[in-house]
CHARMM internal coordinates of N, CA and C (Angstrom, degrees):
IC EDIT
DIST 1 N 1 CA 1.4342
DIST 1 CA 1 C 1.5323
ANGL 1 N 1 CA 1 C 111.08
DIST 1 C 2 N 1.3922
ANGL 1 CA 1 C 2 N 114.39
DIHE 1 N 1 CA 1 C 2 N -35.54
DIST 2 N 2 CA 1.6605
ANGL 1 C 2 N 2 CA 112.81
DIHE 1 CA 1 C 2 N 2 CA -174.60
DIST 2 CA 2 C 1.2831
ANGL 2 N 2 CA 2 C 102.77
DIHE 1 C 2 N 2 CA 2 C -67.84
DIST 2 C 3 N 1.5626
ANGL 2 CA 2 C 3 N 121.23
DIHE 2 N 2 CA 2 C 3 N -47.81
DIST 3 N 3 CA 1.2693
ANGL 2 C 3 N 3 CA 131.58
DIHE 2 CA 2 C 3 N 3 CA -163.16
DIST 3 CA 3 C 1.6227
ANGL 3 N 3 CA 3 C 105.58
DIHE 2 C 3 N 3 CA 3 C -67.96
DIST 3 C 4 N 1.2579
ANGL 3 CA 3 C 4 N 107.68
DIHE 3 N 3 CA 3 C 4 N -36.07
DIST 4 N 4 CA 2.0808
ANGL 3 C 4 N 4 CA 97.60
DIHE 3 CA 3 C 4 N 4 CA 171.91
DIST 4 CA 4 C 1.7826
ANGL 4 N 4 CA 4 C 104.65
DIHE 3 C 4 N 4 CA 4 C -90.11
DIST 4 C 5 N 0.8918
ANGL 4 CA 4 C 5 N 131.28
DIHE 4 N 4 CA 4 C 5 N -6.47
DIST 5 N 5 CA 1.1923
ANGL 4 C 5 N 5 CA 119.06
DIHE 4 CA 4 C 5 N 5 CA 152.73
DIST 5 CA 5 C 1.6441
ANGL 5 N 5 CA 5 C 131.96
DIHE 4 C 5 N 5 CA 5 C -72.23
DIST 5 C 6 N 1.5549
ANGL 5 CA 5 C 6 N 117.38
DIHE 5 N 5 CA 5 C 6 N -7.36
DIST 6 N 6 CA 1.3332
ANGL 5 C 6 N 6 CA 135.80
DIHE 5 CA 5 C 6 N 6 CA -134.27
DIST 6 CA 6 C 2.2704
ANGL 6 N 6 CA 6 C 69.27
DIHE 5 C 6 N 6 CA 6 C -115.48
DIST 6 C 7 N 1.5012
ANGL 6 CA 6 C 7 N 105.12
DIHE 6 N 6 CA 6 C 7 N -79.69
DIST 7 N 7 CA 1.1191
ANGL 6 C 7 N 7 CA 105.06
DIHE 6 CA 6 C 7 N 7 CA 162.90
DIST 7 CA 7 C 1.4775
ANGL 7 N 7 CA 7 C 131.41
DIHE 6 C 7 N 7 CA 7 C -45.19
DIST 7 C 8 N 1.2073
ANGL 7 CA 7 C 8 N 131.51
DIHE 7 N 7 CA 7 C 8 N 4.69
DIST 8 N 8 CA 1.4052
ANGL 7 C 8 N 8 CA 122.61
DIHE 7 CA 7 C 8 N 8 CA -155.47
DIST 8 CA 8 C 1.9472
ANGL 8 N 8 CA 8 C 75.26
DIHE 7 C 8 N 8 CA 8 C -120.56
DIST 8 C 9 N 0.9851
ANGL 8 CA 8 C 9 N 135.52
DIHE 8 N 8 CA 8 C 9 N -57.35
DIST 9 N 9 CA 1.4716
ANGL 8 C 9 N 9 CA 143.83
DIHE 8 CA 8 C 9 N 9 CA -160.28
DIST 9 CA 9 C 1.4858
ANGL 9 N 9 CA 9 C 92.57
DIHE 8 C 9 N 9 CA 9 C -72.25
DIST 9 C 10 N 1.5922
ANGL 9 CA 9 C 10 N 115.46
DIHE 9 N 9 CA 9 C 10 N -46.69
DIST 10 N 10 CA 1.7626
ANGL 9 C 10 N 10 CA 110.79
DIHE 9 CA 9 C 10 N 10 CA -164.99
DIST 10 CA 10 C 1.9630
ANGL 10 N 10 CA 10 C 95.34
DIHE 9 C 10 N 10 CA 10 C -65.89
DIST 10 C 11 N 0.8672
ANGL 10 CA 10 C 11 N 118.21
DIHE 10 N 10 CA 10 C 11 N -26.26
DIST 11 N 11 CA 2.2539
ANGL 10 C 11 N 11 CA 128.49
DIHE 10 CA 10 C 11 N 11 CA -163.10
DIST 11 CA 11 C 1.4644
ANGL 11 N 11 CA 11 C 81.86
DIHE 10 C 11 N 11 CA 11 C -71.04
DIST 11 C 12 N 1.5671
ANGL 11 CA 11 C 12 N 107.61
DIHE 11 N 11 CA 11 C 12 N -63.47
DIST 12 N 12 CA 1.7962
ANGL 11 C 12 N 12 CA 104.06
DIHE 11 CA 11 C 12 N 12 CA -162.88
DIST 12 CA 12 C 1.7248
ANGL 12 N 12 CA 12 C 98.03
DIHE 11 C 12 N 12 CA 12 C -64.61
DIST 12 C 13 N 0.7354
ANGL 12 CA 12 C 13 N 156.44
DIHE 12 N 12 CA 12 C 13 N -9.83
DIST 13 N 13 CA 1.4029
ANGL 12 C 13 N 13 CA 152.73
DIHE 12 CA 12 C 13 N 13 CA 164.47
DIST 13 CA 13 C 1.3826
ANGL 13 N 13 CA 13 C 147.08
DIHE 12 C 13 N 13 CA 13 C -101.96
DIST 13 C 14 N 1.7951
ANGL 13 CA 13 C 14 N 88.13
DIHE 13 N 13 CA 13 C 14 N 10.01
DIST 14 N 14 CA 1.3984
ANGL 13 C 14 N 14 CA 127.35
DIHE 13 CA 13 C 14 N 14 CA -178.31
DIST 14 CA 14 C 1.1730
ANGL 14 N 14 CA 14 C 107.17
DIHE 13 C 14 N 14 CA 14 C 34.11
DIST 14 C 15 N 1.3603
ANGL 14 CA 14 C 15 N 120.85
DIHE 14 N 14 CA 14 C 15 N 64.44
DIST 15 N 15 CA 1.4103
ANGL 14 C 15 N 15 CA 132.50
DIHE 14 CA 14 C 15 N 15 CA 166.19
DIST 15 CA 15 C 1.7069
ANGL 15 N 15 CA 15 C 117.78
DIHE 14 C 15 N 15 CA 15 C -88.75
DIST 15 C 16 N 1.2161
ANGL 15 CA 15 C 16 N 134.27
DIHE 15 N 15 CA 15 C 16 N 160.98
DIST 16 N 16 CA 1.0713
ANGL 15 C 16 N 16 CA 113.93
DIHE 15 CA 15 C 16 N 16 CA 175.62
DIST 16 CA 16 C 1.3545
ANGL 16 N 16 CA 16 C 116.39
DIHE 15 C 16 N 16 CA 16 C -127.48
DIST 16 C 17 N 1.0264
ANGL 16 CA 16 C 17 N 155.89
DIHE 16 N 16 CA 16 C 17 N 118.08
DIST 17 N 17 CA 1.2962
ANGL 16 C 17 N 17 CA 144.01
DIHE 16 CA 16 C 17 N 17 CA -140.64
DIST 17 CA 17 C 1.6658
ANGL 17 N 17 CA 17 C 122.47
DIHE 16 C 17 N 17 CA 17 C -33.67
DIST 17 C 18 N 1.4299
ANGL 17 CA 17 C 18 N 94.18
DIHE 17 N 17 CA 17 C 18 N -54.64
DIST 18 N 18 CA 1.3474
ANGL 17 C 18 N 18 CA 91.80
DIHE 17 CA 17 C 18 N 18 CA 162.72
DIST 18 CA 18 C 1.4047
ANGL 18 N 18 CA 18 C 147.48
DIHE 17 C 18 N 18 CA 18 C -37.65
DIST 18 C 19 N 1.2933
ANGL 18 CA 18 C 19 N 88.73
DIHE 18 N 18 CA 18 C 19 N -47.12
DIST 19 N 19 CA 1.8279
ANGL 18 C 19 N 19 CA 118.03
DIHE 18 CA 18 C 19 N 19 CA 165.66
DIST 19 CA 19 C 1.2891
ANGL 19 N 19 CA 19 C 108.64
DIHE 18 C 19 N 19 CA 19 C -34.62
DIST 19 C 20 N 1.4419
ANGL 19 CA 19 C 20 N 92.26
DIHE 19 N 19 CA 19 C 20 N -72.26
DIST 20 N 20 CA 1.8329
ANGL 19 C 20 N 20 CA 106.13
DIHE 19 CA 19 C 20 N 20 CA -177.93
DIST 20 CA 20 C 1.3765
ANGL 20 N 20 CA 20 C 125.71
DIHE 19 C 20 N 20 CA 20 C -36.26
DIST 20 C 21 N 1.5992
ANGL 20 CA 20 C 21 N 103.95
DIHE 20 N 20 CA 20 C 21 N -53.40
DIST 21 N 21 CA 1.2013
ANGL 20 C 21 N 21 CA 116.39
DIHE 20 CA 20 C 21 N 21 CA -170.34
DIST 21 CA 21 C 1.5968
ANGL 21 N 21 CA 21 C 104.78
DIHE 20 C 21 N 21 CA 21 C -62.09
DIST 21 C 22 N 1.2941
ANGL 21 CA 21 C 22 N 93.49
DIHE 21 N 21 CA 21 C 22 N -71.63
DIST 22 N 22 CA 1.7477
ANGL 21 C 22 N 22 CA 88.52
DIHE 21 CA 21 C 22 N 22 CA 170.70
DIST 22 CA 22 C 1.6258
ANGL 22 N 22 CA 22 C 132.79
DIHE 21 C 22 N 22 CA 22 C -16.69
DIST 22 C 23 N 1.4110
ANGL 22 CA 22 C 23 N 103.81
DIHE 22 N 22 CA 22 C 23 N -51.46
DIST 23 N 23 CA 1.5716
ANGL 22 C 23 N 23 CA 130.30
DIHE 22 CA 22 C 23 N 23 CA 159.04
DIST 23 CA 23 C 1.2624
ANGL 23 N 23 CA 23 C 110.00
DIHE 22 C 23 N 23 CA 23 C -39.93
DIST 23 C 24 N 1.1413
ANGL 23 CA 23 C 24 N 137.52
DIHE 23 N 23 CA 23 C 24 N -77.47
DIST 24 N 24 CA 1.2167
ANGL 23 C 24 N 24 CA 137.27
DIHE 23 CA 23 C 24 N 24 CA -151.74
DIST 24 CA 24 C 1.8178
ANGL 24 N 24 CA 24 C 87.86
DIHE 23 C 24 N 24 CA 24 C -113.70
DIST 24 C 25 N 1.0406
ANGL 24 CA 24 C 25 N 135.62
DIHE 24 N 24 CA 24 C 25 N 23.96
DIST 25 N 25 CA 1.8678
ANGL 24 C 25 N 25 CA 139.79
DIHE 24 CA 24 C 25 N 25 CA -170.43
DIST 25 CA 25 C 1.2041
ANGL 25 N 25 CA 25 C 119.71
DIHE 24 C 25 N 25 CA 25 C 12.20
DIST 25 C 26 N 1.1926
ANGL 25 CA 25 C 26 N 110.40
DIHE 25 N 25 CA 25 C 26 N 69.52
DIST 26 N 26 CA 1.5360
ANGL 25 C 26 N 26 CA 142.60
DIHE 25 CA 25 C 26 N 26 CA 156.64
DIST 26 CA 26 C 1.4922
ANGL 26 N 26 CA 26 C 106.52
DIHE 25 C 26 N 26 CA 26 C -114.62
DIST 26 C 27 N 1.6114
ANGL 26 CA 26 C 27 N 104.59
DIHE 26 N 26 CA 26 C 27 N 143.47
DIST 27 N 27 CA 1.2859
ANGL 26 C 27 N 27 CA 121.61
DIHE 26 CA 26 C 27 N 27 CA 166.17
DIST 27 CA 27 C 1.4803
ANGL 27 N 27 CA 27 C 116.64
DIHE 26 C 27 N 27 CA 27 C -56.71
DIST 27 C 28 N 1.1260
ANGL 27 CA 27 C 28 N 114.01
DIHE 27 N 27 CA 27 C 28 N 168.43
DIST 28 N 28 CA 1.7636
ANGL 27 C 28 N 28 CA 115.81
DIHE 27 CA 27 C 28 N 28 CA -175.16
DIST 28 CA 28 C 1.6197
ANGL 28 N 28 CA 28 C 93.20
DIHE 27 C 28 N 28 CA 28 C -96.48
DIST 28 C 29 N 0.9883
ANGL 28 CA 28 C 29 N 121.29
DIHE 28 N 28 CA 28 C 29 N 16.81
DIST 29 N 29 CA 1.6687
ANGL 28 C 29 N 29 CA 122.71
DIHE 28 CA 28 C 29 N 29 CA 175.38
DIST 29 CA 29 C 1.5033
ANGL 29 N 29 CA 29 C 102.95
DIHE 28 C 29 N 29 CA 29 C -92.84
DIST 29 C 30 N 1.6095
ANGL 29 CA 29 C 30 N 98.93
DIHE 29 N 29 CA 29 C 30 N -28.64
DIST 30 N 30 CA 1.5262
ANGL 29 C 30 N 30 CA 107.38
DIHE 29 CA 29 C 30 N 30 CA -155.01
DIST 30 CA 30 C 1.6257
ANGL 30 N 30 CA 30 C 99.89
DIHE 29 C 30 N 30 CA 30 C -112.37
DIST 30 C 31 N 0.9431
ANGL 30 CA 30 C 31 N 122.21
DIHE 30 N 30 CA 30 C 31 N -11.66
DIST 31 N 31 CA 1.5655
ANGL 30 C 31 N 31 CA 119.59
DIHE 30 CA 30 C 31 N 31 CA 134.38
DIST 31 CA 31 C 1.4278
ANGL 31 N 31 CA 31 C 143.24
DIHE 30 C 31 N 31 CA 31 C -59.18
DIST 31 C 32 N 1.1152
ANGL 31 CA 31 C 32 N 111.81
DIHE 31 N 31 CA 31 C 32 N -38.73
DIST 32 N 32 CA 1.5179
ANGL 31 C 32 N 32 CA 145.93
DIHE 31 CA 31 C 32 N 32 CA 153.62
DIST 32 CA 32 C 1.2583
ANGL 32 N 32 CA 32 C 119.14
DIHE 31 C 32 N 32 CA 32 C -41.54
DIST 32 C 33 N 1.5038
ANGL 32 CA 32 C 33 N 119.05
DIHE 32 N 32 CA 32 C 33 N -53.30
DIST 33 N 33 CA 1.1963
ANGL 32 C 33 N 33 CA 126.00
DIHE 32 CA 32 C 33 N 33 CA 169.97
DIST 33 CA 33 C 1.4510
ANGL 33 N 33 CA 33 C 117.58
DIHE 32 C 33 N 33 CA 33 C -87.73
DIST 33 C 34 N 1.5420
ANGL 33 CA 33 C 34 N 129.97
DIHE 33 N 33 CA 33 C 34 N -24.04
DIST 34 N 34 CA 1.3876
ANGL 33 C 34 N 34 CA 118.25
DIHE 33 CA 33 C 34 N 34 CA 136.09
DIST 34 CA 34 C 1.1425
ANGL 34 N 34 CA 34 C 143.60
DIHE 33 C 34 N 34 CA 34 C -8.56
DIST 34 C 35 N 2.1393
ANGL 34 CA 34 C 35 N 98.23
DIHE 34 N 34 CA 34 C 35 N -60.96
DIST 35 N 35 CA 1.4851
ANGL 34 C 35 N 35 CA 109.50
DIHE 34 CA 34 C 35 N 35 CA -161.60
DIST 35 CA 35 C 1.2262
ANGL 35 N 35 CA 35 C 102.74
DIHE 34 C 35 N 35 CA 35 C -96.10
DIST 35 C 36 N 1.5366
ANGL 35 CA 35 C 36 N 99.83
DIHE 35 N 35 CA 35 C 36 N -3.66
DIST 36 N 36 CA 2.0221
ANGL 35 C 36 N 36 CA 99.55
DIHE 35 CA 35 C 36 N 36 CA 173.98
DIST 36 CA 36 C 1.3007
ANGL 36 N 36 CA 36 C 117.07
DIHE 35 C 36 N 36 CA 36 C -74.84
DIST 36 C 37 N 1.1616
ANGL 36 CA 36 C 37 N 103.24
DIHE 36 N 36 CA 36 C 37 N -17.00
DIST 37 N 37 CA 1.9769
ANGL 36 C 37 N 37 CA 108.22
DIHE 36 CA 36 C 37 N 37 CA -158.22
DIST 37 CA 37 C 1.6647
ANGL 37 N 37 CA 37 C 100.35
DIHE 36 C 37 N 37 CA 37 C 80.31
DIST 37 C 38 N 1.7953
ANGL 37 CA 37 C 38 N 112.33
DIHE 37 N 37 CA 37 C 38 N 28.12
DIST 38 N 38 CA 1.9097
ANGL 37 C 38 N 38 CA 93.33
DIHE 37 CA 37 C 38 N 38 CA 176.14
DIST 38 CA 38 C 1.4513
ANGL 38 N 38 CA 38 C 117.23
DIHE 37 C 38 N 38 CA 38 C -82.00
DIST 38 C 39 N 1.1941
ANGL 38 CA 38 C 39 N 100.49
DIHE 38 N 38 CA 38 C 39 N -46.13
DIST 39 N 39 CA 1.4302
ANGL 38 C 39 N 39 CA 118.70
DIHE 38 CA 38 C 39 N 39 CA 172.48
DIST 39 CA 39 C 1.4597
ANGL 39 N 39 CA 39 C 132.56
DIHE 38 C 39 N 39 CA 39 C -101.70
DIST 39 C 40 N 1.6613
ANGL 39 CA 39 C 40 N 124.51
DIHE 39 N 39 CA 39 C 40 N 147.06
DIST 40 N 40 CA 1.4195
ANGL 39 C 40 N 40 CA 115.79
DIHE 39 CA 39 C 40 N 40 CA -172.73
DIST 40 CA 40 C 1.6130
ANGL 40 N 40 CA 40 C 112.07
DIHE 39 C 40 N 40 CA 40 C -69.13
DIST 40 C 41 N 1.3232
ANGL 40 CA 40 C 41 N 98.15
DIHE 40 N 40 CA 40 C 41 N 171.41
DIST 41 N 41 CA 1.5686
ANGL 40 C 41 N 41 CA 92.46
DIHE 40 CA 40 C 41 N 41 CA -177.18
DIST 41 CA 41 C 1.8339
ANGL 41 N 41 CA 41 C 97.08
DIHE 40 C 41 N 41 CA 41 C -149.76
DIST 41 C 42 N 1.5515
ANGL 41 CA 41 C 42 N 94.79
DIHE 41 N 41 CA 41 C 42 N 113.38
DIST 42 N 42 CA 1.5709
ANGL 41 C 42 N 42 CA 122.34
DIHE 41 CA 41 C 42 N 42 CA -155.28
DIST 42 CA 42 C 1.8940
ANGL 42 N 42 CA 42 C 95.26
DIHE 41 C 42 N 42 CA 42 C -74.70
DIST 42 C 43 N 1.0707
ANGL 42 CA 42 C 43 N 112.27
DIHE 42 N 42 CA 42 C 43 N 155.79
DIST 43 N 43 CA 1.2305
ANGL 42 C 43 N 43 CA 112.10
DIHE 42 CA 42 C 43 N 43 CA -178.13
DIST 43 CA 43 C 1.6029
ANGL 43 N 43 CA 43 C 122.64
DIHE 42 C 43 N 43 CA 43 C -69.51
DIST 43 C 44 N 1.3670
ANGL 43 CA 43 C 44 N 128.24
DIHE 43 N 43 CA 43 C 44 N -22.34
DIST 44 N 44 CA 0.8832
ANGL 43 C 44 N 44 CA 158.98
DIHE 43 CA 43 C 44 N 44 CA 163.85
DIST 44 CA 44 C 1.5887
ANGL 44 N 44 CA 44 C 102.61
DIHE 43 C 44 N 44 CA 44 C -43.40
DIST 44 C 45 N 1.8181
ANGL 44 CA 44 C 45 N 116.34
DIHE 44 N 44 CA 44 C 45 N -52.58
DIST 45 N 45 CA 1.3845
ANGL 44 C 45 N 45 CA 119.32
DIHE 44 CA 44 C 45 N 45 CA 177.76
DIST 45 CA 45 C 1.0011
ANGL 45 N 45 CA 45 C 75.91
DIHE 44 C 45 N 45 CA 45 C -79.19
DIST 45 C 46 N 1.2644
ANGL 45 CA 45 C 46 N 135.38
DIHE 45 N 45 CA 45 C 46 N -87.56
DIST 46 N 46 CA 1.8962
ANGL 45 C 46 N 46 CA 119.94
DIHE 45 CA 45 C 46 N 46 CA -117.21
DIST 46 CA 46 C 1.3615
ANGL 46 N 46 CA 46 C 111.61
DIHE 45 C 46 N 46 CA 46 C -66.42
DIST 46 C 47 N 1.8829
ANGL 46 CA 46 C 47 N 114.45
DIHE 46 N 46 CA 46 C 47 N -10.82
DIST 47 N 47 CA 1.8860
ANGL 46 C 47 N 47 CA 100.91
DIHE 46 CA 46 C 47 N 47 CA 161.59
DIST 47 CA 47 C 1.7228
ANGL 47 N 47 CA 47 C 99.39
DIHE 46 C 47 N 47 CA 47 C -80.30
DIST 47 C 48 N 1.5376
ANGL 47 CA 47 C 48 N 142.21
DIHE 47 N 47 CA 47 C 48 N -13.15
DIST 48 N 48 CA 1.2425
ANGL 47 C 48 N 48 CA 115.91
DIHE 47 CA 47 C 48 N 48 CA 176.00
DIST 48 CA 48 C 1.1861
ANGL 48 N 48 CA 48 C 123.04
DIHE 47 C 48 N 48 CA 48 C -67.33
DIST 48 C 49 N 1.7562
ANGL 48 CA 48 C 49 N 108.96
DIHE 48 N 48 CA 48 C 49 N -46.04
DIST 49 N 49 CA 1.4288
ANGL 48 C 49 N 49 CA 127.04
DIHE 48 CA 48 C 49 N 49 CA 157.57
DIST 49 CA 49 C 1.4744
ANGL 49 N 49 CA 49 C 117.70
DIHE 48 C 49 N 49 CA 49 C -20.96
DIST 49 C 50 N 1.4109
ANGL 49 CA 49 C 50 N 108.90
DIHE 49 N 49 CA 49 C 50 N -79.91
DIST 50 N 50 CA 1.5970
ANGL 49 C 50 N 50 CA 105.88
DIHE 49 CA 49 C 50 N 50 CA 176.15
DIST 50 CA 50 C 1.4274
ANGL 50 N 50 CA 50 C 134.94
DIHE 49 C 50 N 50 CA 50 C -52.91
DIST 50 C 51 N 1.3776
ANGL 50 CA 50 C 51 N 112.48
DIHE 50 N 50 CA 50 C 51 N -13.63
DIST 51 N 51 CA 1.3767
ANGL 50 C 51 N 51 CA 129.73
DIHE 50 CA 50 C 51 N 51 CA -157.48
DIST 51 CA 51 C 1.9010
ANGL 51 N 51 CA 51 C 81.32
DIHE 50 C 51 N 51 CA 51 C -93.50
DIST 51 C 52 N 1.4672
ANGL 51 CA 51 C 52 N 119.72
DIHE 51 N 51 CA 51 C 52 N -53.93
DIST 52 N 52 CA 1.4299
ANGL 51 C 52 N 52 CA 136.49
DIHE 51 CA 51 C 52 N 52 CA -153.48
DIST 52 CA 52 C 1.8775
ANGL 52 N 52 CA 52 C 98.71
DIHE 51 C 52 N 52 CA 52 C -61.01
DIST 52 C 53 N 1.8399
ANGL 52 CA 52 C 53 N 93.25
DIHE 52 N 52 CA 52 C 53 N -46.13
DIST 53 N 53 CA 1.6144
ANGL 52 C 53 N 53 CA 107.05
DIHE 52 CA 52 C 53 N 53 CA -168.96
DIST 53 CA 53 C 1.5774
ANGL 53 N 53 CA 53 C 117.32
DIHE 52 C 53 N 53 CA 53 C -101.90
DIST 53 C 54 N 1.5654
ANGL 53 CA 53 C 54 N 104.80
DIHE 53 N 53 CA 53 C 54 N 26.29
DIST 54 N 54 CA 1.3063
ANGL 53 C 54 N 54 CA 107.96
DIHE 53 CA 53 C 54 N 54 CA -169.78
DIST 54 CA 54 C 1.2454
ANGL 54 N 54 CA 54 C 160.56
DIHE 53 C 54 N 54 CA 54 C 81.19
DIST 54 C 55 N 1.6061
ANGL 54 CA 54 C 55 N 92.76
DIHE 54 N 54 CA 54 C 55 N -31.56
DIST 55 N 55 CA 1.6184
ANGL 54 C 55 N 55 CA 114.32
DIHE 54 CA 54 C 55 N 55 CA -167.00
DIST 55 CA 55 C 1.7723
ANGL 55 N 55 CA 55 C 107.20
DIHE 54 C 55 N 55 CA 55 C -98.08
DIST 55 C 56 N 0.9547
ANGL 55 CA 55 C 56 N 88.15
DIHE 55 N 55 CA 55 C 56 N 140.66
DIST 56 N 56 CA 1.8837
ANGL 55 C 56 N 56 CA 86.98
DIHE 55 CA 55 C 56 N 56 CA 148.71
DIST 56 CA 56 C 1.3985
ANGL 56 N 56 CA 56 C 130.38
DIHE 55 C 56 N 56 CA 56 C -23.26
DIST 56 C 57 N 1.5160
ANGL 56 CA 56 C 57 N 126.67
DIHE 56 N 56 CA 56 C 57 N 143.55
DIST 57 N 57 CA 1.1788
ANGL 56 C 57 N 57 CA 114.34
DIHE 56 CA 56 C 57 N 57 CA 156.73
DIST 57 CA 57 C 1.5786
ANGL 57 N 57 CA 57 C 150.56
DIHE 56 C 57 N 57 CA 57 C -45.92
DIST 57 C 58 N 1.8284
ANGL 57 CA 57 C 58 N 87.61
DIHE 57 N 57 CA 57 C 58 N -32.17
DIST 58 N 58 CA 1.3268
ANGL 57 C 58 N 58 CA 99.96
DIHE 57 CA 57 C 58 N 58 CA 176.02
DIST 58 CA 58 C 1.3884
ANGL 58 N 58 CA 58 C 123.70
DIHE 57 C 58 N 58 CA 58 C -85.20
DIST 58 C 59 N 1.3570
ANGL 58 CA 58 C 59 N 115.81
DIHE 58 N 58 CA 58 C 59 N -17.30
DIST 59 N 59 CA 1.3493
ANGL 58 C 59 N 59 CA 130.41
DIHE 58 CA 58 C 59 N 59 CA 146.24
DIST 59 CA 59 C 1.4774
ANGL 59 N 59 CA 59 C 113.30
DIHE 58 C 59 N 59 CA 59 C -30.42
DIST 59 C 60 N 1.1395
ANGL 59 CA 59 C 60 N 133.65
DIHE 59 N 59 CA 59 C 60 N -38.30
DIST 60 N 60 CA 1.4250
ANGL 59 C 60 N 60 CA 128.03
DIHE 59 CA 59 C 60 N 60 CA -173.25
DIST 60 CA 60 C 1.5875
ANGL 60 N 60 CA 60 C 104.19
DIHE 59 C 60 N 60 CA 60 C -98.88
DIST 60 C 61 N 1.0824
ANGL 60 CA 60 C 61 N 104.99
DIHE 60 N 60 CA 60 C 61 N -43.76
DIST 61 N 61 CA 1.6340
ANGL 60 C 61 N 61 CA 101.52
DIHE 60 CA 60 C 61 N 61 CA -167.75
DIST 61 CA 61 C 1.9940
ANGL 61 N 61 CA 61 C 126.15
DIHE 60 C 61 N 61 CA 61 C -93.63
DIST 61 C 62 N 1.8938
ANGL 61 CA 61 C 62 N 89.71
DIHE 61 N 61 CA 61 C 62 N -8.36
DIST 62 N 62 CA 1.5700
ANGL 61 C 62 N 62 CA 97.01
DIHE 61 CA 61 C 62 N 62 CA 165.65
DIST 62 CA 62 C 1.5886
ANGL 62 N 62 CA 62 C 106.04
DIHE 61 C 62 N 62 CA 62 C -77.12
DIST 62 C 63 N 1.5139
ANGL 62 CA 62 C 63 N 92.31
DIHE 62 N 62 CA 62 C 63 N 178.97
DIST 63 N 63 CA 1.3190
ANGL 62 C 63 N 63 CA 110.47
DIHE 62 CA 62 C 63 N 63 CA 179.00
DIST 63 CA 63 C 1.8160
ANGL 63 N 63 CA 63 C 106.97
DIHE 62 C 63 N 63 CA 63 C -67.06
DIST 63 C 64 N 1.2830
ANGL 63 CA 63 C 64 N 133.49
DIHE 63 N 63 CA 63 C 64 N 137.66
DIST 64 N 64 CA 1.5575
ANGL 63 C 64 N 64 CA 101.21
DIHE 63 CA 63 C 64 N 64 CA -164.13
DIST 64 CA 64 C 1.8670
ANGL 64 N 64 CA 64 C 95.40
DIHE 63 C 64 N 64 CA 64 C -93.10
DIST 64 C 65 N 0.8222
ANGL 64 CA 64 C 65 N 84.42
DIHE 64 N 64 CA 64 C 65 N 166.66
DIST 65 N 65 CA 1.9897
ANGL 64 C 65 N 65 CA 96.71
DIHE 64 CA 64 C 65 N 65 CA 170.78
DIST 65 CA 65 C 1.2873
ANGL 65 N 65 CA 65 C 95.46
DIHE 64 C 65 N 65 CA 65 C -133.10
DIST 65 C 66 N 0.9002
ANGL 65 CA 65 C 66 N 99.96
DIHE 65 N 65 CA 65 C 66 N 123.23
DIST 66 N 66 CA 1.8968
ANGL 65 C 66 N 66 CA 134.56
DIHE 65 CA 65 C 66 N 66 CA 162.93
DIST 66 CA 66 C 1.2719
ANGL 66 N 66 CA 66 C 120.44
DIHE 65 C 66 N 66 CA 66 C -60.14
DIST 66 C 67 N 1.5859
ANGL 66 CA 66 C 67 N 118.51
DIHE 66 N 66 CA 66 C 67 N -19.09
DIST 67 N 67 CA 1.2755
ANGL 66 C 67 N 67 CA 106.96
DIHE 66 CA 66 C 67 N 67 CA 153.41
DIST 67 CA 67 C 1.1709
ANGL 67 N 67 CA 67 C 144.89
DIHE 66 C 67 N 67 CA 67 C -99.02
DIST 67 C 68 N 1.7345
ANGL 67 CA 67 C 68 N 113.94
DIHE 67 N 67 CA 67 C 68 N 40.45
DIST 68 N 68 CA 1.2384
ANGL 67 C 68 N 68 CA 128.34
DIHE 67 CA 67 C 68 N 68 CA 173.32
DIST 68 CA 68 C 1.7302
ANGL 68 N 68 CA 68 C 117.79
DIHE 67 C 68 N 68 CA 68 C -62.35
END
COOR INIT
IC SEED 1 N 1 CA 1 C
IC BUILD
């Protein structure tokens, strides 16, 4: 769930994976595996994440609703 929310915020902000990574300096491999659910994602990222994509914290880690 974090990981399609992670992608769902980076699309609305026309980020491109790469982007991201750069952002927070991770490889776009290691974004990738984020938005897969491959790898964990320490709290430490997911406040850089939010900070990078704008939103709130809870933005990443609620359930997302689509009608934002």
């Amino acid at each position: 769930m974090i990981g399609q929310n992670i992608r769902f915020h980076r699309l609305r902000r026309f980020m491109t994976q790469p982007q991201l990574g750069a952002a927070i300096e991770v490889t776009q491999q290691q974004v990738q595996k984020y938005e897969d659910g491959l790898d964990a994602i320490s709290a430490v990222r997911l406040f850089q994440l939010s900070r990078v994509l704008g939103v709130p914290l809870d933005a990443l880690v609620e359930p997302l609703n689509r009608n934002r």
